[in-house]
Structures are given as structure tokens and as C-alpha cells.
C-alpha positions as a printed Julia matrix, in Angstrom:
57×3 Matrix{Float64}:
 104.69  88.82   96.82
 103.46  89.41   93.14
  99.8   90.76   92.68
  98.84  87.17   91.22
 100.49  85.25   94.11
  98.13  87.44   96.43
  95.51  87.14   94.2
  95.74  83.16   93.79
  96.43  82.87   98.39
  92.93  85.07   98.55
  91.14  82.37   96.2
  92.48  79.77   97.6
  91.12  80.75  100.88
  87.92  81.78   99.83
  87.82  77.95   97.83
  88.36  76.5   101.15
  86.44  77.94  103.29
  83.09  76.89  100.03
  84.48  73.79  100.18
  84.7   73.44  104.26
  81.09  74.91  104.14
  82.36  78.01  106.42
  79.87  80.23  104.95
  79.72  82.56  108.18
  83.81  83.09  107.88
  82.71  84.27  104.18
  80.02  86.26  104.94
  82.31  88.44  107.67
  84.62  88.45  105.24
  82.82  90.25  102.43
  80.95  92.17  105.45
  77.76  90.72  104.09
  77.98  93.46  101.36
  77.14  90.65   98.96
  75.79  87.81   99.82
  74.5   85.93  103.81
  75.49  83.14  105.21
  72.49  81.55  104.39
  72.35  82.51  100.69
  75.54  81.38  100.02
  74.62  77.44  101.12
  71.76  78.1    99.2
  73.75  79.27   96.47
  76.41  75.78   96.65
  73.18  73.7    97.52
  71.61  74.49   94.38
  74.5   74.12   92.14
  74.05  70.53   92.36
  77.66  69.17   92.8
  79.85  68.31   95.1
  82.85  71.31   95.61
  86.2   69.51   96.77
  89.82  70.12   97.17
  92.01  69.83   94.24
  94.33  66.45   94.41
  97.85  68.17   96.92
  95.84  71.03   98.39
């Protein structure tokens, strides 16, 4: 697998997982070296849109 086909599976995943609102899965993910759980939906909330799935995804 290319570098950019890993690179585009990883952002896909982490787009899904915004989208589903799985911000725990993404906060063990990045070990919470960035960002909580909870600062993450505060993060989406705040943005003021809705995130969705592309159209086929």
C-alpha cells in the first residue's frame, strides 16, 4: 500500500469516527496527547455545522 493510500484509510477513519461522534475511540487513539474526549465535542459543537459522510462512503 502507497504512503497516500495509508495516509487517505487513516483519515478516513479518523472522519468517521468525527462524524459518528466517537470522540472516546479518538481520544485513545491519539492517547489523549492532544486533545479529550470532551474537548473534541466541544471542539465539533462549536464549529457550528453539521459533519457528514461524503455521498458513496
Amino acid at each position: 500500500m502507497s504512503l497516500l493510500a495509508e495516509i487517505t484509510t487513516e483519515l478516513n477513519i479518523v472522519l468517521g469516527l468525527l462524524v459518528d461522534g466517537e470522540y472516546p475511540a479518538l481520544e485513545s487513539m491519539t492517547k489523549s496527547k492532544n486533545l479529550a474526549a470532551v474537548e473534541m465535542r466541544a471542539a465539533v459543537e462549536t464549529y457550528g455545522r453539521t459533519l457528514a459522510r461524503a455521498a458513496g462512503r
